[in-house]
N, C-alpha and C positions, 0 to 999 in steps of 0.2 A: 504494500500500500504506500501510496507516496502521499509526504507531506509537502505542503507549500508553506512558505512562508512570504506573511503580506505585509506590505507596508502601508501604512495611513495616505489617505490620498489629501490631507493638510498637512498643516506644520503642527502640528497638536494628536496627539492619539485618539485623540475622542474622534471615533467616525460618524460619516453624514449623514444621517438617514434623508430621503424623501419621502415624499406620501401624496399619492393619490388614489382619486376614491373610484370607485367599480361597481357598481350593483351592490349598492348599503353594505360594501366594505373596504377597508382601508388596505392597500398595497404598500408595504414600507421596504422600500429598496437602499440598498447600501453599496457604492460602489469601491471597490478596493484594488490599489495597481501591486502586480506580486514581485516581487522580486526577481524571483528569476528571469533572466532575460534568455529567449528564444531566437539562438541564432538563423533559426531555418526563419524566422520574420523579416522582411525586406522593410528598410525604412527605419524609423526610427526604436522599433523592438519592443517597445511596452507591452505587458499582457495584462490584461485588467478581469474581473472577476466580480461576481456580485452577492447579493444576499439577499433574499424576499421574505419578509413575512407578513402574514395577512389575519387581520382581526373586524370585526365587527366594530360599524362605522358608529362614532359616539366619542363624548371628552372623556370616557374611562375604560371605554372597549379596547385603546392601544393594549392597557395592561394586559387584554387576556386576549392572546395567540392562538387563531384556530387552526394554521397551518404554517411551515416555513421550510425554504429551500434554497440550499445554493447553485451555483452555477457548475454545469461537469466539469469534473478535474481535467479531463480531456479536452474540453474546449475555453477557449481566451479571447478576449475582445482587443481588439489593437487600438480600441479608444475609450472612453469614460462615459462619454455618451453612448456609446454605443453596447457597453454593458450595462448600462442604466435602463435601454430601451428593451433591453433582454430579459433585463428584471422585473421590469412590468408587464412585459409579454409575459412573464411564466407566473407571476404574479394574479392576472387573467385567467391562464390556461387554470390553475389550484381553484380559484374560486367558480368557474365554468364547472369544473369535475364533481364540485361537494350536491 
């Protein structure tokens, strides 16, 4: 099993969460760039990664998580945005499934 290890995608460790909202639920995505750099990546090499969890929409529903997922280890975004836009797509697809 392989571990990664991430780095904050600020100057601060506390990561970003967003949140958007889906069919009376909250999407809360995190993106995070890894360290590792992927020489087979043409360009500037970043691999970025993300994090969903998704809770029932309300000012106290954050606390309780009805689902959450990261990104495959096997796949990498070559941008920030564009694991962010991944994490709400899979974000969608979890709350679609329930």
């Amino acid at each position: 099993m392989t571990t990664l290890e991430i780095t904050p995608n600020e100057q601060t460790d506390t990561p970003v969460w967003k949140t958007e909202t889906y069919h009376d639920h909250d999407m809360h995505v995190c993106t995070e760039r890894l360290i590792n750099r992927n020489p087979s990546l043409s360009g500037h090499g970043n691999e970025w990664t993300f994090t969903v969890t998704v809770s029932l929409r309300g000012a106290n529903a954050q606390n309780e998580e009805l689902v959450s997922a990261k990104a495959d280890l096997g796949l990498f975004y070559a941008s920030q945005a564009i694991a962010e836009g991944m994490g709400f797509l899979r974000g969608r697809e979890l709350i679609e499934a329930r």
